[in-house]
MARLO-216057 format. One line per field, with one value per residue (C-alpha): residue number from 1; residue in three letters; x, y, z. Coordinates in pm, 1 decimal. Example, Ala and Ser with C-alpha at 12.3 -4.5 7.8 and 13.67 -1.06 7.14 Angstrom:
2
nr: (1|2)
rest: (ala|ser)
X: (1230.0|1367.0)
Y: (-450.0|-106.0)
Z: (780.0|714.0)
//
This chain:
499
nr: (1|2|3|4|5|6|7|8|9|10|11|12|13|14|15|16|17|18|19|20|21|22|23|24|25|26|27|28|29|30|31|32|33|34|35|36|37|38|39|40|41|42|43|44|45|46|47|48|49|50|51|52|53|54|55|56|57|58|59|60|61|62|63|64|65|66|67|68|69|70|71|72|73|74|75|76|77|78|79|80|81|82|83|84|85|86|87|88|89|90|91|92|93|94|95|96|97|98|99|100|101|102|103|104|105|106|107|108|109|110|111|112|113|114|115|116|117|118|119|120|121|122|123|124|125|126|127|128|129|130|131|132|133|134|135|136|137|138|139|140|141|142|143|144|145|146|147|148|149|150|151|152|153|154|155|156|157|158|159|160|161|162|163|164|165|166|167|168|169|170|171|172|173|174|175|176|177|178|179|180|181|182|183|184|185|186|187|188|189|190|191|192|193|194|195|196|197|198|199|200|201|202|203|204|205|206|207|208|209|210|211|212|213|214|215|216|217|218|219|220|221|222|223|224|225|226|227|228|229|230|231|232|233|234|235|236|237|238|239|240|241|242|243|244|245|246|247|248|249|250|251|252|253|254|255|256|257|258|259|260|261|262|263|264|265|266|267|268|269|270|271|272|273|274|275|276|277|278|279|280|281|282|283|284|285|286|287|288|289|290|291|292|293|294|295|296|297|298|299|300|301|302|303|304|305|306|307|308|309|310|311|312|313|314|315|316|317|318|319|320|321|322|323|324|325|326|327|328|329|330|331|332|333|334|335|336|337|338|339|340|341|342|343|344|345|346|347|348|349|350|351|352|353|354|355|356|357|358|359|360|361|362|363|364|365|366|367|368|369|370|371|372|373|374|375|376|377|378|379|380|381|382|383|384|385|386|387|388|389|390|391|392|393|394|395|396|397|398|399|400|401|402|403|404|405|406|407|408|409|410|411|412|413|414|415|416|417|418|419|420|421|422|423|424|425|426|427|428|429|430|431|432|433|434|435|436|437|438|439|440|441|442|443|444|445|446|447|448|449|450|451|452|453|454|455|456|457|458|459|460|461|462|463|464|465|466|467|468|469|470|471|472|473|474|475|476|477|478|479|480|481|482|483|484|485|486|487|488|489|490|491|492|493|494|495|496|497|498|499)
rest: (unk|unk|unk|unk|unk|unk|unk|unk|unk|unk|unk|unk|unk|unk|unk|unk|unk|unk|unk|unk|unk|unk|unk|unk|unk|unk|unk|unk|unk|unk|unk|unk|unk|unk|unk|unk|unk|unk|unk|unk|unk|unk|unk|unk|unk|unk|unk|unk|unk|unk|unk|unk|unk|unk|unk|unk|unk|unk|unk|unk|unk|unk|unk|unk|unk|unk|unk|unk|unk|unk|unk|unk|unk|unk|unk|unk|unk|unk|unk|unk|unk|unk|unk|unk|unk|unk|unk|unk|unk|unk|unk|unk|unk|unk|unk|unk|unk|unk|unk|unk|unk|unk|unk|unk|unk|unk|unk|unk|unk|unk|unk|unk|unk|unk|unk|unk|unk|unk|unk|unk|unk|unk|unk|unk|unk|unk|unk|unk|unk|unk|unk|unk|unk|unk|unk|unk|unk|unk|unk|unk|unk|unk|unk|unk|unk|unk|unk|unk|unk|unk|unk|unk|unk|unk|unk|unk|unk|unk|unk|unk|unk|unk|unk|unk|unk|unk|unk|unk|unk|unk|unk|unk|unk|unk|unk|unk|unk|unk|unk|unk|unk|unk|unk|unk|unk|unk|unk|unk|unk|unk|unk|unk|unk|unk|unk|unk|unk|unk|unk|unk|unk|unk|unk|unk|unk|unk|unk|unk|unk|unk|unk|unk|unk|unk|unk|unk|unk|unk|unk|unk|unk|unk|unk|unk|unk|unk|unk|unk|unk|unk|unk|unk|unk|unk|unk|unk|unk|unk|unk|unk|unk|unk|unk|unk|unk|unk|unk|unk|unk|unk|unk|unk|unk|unk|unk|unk|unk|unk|unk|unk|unk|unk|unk|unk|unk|unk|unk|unk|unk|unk|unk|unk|unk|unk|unk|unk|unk|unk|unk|unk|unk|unk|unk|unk|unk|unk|unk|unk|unk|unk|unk|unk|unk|unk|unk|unk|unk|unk|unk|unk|unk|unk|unk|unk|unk|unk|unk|unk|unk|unk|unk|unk|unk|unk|unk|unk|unk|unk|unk|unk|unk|unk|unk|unk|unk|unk|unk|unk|unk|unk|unk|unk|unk|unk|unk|unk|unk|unk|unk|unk|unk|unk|unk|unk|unk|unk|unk|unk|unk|unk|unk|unk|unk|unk|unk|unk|unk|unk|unk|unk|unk|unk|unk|unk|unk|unk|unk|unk|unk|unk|unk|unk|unk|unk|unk|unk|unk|unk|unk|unk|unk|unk|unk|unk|unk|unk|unk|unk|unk|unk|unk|unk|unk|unk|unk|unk|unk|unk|unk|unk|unk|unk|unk|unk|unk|unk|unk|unk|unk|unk|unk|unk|unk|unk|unk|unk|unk|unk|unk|unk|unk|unk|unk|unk|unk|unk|unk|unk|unk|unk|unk|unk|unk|unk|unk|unk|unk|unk|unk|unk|unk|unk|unk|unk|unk|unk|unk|unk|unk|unk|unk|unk|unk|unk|unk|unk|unk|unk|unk|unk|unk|unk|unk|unk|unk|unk|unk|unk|unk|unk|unk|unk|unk|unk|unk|unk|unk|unk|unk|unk|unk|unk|unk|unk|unk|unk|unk|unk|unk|unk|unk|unk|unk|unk|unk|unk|unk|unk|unk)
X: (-1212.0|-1298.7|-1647.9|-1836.0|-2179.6|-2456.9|-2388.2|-2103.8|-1838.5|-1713.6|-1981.8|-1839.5|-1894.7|-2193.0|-2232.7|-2591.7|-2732.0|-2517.4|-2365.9|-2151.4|-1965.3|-1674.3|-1370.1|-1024.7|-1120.3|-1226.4|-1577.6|-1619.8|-1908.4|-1972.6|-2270.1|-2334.9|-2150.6|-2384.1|-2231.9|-2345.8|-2566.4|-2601.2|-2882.9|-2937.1|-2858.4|-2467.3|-2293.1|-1944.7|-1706.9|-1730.5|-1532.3|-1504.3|-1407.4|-1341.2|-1276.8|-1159.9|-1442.6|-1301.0|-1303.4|-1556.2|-1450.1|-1153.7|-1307.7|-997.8|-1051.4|-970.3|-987.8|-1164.2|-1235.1|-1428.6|-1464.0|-1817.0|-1618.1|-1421.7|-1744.0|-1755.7|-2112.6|-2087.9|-1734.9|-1876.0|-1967.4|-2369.2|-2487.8|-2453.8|-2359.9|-2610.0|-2630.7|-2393.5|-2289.2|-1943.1|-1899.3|-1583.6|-1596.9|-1455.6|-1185.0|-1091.3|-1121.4|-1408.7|-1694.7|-1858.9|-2181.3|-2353.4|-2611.5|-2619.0|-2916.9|-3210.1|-2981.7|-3093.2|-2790.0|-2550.9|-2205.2|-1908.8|-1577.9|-1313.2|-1050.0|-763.5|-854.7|-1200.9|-1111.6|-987.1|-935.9|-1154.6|-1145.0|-1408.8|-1509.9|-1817.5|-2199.2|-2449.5|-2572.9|-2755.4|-2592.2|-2638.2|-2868.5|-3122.9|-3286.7|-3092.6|-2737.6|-2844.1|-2765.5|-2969.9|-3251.1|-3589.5|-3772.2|-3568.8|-3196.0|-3165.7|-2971.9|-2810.8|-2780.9|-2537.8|-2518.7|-2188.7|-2383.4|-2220.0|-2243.3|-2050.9|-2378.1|-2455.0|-2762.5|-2836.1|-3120.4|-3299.8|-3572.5|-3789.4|-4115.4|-4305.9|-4637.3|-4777.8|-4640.2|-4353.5|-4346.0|-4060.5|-3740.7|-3764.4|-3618.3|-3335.3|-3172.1|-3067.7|-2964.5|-2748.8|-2601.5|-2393.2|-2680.4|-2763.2|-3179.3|-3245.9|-3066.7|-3240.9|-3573.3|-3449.7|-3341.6|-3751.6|-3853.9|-3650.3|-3766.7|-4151.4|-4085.3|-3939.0|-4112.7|-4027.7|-4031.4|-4341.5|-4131.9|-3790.7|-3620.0|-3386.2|-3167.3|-2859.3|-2535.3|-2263.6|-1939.1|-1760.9|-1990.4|-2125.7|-2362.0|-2720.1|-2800.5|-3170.1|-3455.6|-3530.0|-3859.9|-4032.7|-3905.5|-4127.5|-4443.6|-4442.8|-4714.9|-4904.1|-4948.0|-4903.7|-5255.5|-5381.9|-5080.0|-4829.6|-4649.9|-4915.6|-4860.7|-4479.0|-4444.0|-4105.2|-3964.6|-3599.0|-3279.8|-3261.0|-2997.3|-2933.6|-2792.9|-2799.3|-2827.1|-2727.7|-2972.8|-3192.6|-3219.1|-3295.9|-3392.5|-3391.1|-3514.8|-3704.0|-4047.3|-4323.0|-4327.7|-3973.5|-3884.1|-3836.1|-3624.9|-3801.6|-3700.4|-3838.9|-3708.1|-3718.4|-3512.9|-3393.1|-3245.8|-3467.2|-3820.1|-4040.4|-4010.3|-4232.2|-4303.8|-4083.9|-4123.4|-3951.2|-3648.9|-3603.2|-3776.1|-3569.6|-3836.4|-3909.0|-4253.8|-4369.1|-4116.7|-4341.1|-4656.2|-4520.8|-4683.1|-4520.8|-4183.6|-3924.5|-3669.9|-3692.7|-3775.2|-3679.6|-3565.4|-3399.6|-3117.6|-2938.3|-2875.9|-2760.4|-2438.5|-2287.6|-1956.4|-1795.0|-2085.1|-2337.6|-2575.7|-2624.6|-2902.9|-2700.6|-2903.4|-2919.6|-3067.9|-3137.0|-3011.4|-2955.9|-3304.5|-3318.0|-3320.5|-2974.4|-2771.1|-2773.8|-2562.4|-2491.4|-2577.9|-2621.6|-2767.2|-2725.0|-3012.5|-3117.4|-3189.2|-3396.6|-3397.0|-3723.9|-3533.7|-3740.0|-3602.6|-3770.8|-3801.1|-3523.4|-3520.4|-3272.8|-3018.8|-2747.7|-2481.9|-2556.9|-2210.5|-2053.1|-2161.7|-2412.2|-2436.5|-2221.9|-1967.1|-2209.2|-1924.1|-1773.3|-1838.3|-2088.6|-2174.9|-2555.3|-2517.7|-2558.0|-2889.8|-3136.9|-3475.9|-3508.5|-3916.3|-4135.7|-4535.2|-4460.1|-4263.5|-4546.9|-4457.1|-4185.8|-3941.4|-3953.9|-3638.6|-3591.3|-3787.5|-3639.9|-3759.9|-3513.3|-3802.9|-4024.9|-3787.1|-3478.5|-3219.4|-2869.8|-2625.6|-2263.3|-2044.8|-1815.9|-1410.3|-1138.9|-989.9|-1290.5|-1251.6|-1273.5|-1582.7|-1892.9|-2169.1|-2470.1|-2864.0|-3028.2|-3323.6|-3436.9|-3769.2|-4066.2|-4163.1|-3828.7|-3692.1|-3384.4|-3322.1|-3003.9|-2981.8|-2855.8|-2590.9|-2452.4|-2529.9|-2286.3|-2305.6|-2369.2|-2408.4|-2426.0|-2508.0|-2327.8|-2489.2|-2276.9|-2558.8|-2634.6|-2917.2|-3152.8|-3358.5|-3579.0|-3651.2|-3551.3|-3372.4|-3555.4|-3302.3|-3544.5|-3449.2|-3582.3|-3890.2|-3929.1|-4267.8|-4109.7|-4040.2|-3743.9|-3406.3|-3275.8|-3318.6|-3109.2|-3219.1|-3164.1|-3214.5|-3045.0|-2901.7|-2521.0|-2266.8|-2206.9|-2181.9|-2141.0|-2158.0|-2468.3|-2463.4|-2738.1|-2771.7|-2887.6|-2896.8|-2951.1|-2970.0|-2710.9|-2764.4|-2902.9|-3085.9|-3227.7|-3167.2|-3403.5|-3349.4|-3680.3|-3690.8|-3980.0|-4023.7|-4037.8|-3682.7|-3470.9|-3118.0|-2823.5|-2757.4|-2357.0|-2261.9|-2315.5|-2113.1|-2178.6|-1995.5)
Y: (835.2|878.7|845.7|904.8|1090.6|1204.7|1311.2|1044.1|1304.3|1635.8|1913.7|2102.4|1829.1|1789.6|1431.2|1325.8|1061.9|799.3|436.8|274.7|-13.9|-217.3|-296.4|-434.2|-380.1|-1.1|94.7|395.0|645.3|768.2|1021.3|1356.8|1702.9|1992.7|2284.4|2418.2|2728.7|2580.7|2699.9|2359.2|2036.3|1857.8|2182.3|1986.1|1780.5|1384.7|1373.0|1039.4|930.6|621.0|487.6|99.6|-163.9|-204.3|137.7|425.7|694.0|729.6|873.7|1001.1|1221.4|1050.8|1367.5|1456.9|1096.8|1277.0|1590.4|1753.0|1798.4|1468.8|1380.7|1478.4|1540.7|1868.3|1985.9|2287.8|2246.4|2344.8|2072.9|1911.7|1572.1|1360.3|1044.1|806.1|423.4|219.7|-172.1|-344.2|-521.4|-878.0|-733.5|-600.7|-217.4|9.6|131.3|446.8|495.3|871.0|1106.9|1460.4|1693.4|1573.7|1487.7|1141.4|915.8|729.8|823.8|560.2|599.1|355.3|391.4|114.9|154.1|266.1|576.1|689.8|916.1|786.2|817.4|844.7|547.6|558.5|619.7|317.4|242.0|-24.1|-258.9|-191.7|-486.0|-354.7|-12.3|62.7|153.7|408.9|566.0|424.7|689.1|490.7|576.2|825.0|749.3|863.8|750.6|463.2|183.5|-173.7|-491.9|-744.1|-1026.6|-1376.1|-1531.0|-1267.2|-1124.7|-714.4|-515.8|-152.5|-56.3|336.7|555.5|821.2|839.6|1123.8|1058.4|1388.9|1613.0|1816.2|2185.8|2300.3|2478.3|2883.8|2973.3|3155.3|2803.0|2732.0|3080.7|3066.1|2744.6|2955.1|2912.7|3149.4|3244.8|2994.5|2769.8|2766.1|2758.0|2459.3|2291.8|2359.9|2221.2|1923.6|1824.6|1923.6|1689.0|1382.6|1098.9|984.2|627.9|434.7|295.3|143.3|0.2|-274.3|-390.5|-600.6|-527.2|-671.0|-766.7|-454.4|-336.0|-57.6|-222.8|-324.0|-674.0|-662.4|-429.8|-257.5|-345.1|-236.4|-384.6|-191.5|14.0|413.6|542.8|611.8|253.1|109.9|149.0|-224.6|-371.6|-429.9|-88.8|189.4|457.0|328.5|344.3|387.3|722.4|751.6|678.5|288.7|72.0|-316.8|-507.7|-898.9|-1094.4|-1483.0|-1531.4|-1244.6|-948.0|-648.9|-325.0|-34.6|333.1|611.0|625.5|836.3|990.2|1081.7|1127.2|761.2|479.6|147.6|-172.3|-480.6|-854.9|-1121.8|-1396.4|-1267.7|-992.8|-853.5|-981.2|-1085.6|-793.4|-814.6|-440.9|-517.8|-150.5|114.1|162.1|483.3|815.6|1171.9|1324.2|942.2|962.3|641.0|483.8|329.7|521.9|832.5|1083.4|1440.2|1506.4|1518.3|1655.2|1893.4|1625.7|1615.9|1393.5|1061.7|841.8|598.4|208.3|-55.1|-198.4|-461.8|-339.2|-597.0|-813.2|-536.0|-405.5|-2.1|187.7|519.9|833.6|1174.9|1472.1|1859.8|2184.7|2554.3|2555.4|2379.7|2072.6|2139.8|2126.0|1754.2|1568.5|1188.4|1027.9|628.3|405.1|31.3|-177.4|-525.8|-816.7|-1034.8|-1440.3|-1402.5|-1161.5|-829.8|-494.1|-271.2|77.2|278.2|582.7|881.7|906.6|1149.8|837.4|615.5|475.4|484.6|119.0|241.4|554.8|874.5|928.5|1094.6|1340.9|1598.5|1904.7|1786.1|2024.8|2094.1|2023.4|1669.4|1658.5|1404.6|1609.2|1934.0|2032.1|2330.8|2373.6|2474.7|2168.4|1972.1|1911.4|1798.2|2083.6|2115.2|2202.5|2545.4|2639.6|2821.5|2756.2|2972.0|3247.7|2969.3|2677.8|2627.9|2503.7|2365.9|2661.1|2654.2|2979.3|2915.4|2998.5|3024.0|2713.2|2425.4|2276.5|2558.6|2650.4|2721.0|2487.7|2587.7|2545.4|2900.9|3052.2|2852.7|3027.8|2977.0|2565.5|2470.4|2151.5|2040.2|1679.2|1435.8|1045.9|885.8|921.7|706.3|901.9|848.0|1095.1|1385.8|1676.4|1961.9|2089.4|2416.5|2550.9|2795.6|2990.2|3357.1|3505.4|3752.3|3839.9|3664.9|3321.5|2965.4|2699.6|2358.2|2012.2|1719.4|1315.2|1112.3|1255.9|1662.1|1613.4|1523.3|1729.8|1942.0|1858.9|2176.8|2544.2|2815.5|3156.8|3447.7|3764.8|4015.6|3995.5|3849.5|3995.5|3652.6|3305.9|3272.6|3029.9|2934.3|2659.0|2461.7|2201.6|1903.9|1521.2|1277.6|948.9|712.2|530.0|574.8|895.4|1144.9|1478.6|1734.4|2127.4|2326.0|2691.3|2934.3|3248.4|3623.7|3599.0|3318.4|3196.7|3028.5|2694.2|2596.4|2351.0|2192.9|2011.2|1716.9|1733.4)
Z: (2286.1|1919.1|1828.2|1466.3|1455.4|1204.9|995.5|964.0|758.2|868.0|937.0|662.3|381.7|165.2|8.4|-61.6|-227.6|-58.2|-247.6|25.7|-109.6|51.9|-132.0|-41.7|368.8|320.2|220.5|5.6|2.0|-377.7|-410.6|-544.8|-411.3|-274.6|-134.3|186.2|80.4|-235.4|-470.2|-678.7|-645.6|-698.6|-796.4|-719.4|-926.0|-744.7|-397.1|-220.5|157.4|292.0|641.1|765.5|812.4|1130.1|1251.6|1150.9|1332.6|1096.4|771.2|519.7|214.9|-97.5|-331.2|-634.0|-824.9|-1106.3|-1281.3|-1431.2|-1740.5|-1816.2|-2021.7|-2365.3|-2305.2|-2042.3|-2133.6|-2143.6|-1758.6|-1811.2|-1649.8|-1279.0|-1220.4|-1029.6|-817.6|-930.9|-845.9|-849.3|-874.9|-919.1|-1249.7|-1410.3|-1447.3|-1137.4|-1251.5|-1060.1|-1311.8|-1173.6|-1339.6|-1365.5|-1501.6|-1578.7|-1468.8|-1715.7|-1984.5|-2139.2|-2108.5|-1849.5|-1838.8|-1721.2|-1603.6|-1475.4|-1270.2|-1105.2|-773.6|-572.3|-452.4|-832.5|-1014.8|-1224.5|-1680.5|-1891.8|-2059.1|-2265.2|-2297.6|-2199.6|-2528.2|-2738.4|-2984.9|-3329.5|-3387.4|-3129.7|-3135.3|-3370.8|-3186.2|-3002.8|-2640.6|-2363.9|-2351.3|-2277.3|-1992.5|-1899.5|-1756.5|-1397.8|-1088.5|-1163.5|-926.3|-1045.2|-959.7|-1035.8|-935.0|-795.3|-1218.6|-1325.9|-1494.4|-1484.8|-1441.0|-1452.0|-1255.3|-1303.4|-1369.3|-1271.6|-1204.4|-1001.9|-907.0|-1015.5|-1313.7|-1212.8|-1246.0|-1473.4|-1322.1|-1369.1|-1665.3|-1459.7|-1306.4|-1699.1|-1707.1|-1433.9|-1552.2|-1817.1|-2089.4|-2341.4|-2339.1|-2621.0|-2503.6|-2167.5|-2347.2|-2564.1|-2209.0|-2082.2|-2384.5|-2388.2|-2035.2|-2099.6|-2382.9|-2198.8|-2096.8|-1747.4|-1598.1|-1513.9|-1242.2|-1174.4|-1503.5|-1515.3|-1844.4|-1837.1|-1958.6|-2167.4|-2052.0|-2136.7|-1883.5|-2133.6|-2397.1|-2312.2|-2411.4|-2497.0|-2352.0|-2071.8|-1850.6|-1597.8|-1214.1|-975.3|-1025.5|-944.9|-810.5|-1096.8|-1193.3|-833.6|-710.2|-591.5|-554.0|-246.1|-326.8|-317.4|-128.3|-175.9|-551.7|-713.8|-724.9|-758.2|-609.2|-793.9|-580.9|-562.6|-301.0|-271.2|64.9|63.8|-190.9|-195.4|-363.4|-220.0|-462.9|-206.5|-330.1|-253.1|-279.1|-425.8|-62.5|-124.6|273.4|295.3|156.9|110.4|-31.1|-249.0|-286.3|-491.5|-574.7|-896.0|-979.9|-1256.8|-1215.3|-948.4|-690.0|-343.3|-145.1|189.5|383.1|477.6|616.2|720.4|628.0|681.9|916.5|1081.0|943.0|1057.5|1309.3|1605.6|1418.1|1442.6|1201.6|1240.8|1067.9|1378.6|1100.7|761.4|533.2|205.4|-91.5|19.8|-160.7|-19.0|37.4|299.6|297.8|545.6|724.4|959.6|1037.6|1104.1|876.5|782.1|622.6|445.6|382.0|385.9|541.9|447.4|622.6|537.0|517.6|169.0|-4.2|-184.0|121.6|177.2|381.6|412.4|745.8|858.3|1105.5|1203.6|1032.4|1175.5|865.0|1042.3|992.6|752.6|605.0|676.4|750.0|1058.4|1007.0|1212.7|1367.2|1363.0|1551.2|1648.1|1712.4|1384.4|1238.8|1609.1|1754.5|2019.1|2218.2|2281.7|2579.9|2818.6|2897.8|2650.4|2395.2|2098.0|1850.5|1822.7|1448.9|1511.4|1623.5|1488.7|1568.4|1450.7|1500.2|1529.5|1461.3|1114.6|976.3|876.7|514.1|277.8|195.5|-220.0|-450.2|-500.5|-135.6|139.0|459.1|661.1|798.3|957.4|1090.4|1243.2|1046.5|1051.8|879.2|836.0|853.1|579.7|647.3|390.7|536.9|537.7|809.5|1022.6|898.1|1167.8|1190.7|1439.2|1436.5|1328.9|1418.4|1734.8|1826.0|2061.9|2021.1|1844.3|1992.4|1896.6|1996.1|2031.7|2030.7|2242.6|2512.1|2752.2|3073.8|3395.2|3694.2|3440.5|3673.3|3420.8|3106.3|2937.7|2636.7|2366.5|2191.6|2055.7|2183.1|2029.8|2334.9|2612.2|2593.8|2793.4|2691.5|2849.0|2871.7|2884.0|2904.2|2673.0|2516.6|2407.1|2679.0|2961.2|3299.5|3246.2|3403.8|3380.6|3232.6|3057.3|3066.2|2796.2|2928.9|2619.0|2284.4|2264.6|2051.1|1957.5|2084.5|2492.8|2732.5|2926.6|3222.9|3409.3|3690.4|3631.0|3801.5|3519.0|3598.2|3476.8|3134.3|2813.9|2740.6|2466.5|2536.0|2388.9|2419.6|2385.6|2335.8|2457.7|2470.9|2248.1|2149.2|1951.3|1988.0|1749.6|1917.9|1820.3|2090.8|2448.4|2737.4|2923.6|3282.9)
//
């Protein structure tokens, strides 16, 4: 039986910052490329995948769709692309719309079809009777969500805006980008210089889907300015997308929390904006009042898009221990009749209609939970948090998709949890794992607190990965399973059976 999990693409692909969009029966993911091990953000040229509406198990590789140097901007490759959006245009052709890392304009390309390749088309820009012709560089361009909407009219929606100043890369991230030392110094400069967002920025565009007609203006407060209104402590951040529903629009991004993806409505598409919640957070801060991060958190980008009648939230999570590892996960969303969006939890099964086979081999890469004592905070860009939490870590081969994936450095009080399965007559539980000395490994149902229903002992250090089995007697039906480590040594957790 084929089943999809979370993350929703193979283990061995990295695509954050997640636009799903449905064309011609297929939907498309378009987002930025991290590597895993990466040491910054979107090192990668644009890859996209796609898979049927009516089947999302069956993900297929489109290819590259766009390289960091077809701009005329970064042909000398210095800079990394970021988050990017695609709509399908009056004219049938798909407009992907980009940014560079903190360089102050939008790229667009267009391409024929959705999954590309895609051309380089032009720089968002002014018309010469307004500011003067210039590129669009107020408030700072940055992650560029688009809506086509239903009148034909477009709208670019963006911005920036952290609640606190942000400290300045090292000089050695510009360095290692291929710049010269003045160069990198001129790059500092230029960003201690730029003025970001006071919250999300909406401006409409022309029909050539390029030219701004008129100003910007402010959509949604940050932080900074968001104190006494419906969004505070859920001010505008980043990660700008648009969706409309019947006649509503919906503005989702992510907040000045940055774990969590919220979203806005009003009944037009530039003005007017009401705080609605949040959807989901990466470390489900929140969900059912929870208030410890069951999962690394770290930035969030995404948006919801409806796939053959059901309704998804897309996001993405963090592993190797950093923030530039991301990769793109989902999970079904409910649009209630007042139209209001519950916050929903993580999940191990998201995109795959409702639990796991409670029989098989899963890889332990898929959990949802990931916790320890220590991960009580946000993750921040350019951190490592490999020493004091477990983290998911791939083993790179030559050929991709053989690659290794596996959770490192389980320790005392790691749990490692997995939701949900679809238990029948599930008698035992075999665990592939490298251990490093003593320690157990505790299977719990349903909760990380609740009586064990079986235990795997470590009593020496592996060579590498081997087999470890347990009794159990789960009950039939739906269940959480939760693996909790104790003890002096640690272990590398790679797979399980269900039998």
């Amino acid at each position: 039986m084929r089943q999809v999990f979370n993350p929703y693409l193979p283990l061995y692909e990295y695509i954050p910052d997640g636009e799903p969009r449905v064309f011609d029966g297929r939907v498309y993911i378009y987002g930025s490329h991290d590597f895993a091990g990466g040491e910054k953000y979107c090192m990668g040229d644009y890859v996209t995948w796609s898979a049927p509406v009516e089947d999302l198990t069956d993900w297929r590789y489109e290819g590259v769709i766009y390289k960091r140097t077809q701009d005329p901007s970064n042909a000398d490759n210095r800079m990394d692309l970021w988050a990017p959006d695609v709509v399908k245009g009056a004219d049938g052709r798909y407009y992907m719309y980009y940014c560079f890392s903190f360089n102050p304009e939008f790229g667009v390309a267009v391409s024929d079809s959705p999954a590309g390749p895609f051309s380089f088309y032009g720089h968002v820009k002014y018309p010469e009777d307004v500011m003067g012709g210039k590129e669009l560089q107020e408030n700072f361009p940055f992650d560029p969500g688009v809506l086509v909407d239903d009148d034909g009219r477009v709208f670019l929606y963006y911005g920036f805006s952290p609640a606190k100043p942000l400290p300045a890369p090292p000089l050695e991230t510009f360095l290692e980008m291929g710049m010269s030392r003045e160069e990198a110094q001129a790059q500092l400069q230029a960003i201690a210089n730029t003025k970001f967002s006071d919250g999300a920025f909406v401006v409409e565009l022309d029909k050539d889907m390029l030219t701004v007609k008129g100003e910007p203006h402010l959509m949604v407060p940050g932080e900074k300015i968001a104190v006494g209104t419906g969004y505070e402590g859920h001010g505008f951040f980043e990660a700008s997308s648009m969706r409309k529903i019947g006649d509503k629009y919906y503005f989702i991004y992510s907040s000045s929390v940055s774990h969590e993806l919220c979203y806005a409505t009003s009944d037009y598409p530039d003005k007017e904006f009401t705080y609605g919640g949040v959807i989901i957070s990466n470390g489900d801060i929140g969900y059912k009042g929870n208030v410890k991060p069951r999962a690394m958190m770290g930035n969030n980008h995404g948006s919801i898009i409806e796939i053959n009648n059901k309704w998804y939230i897309f996001y993405h999570r963090q592993t190797h221990g950093t923030e530039s590892s991301r990769q793109g996960c989902a999970e079904e969303i409910h649009v209630a009749e007042d139209g209001s969006i519950a916050q929903v939890e993580l999940t191990s099964c998201g995109l795959n209609g409702g639990a796991l086979a409670g029989k098989g081999t899963y890889s332990a890469a898929i959990a949802c939970n990931l916790m320890c004592k220590e991960n009580d905070k946000k993750i921040v860009y350019g951190q490592s948090l490999k020493d004091s939490q477990p983290y998911i870590f791939q083993k790179t081969a030559e050929k991709e998709e053989e690659s290794e994936q596996y959770i490192a450095n389980v320790f005392d009080g790691v749990v490692a949890g997995f939701k949900y399965f679809d238990c029948k007559d599930v008698k035992k539980i075999c665990v592939e794992a490298k251990s490093y000395g003593n320690g157990k490994l505790l299977i719990s149902l349903d909760s990380e607190d609740s009586a064990p229903a079986g235990e795997i002992s470590f009593a020496k250090a592996d060579d590498g990965f081997a087999w470890y089995e347990t009794s159990v007697d789960i009950p039939d039906g739906i269940h959480g399973l939760f693996f909790s480590f104790i003890g002096d040594g640690k272990i590398d957790f790679k797979s399980f059976i269900l039998e």
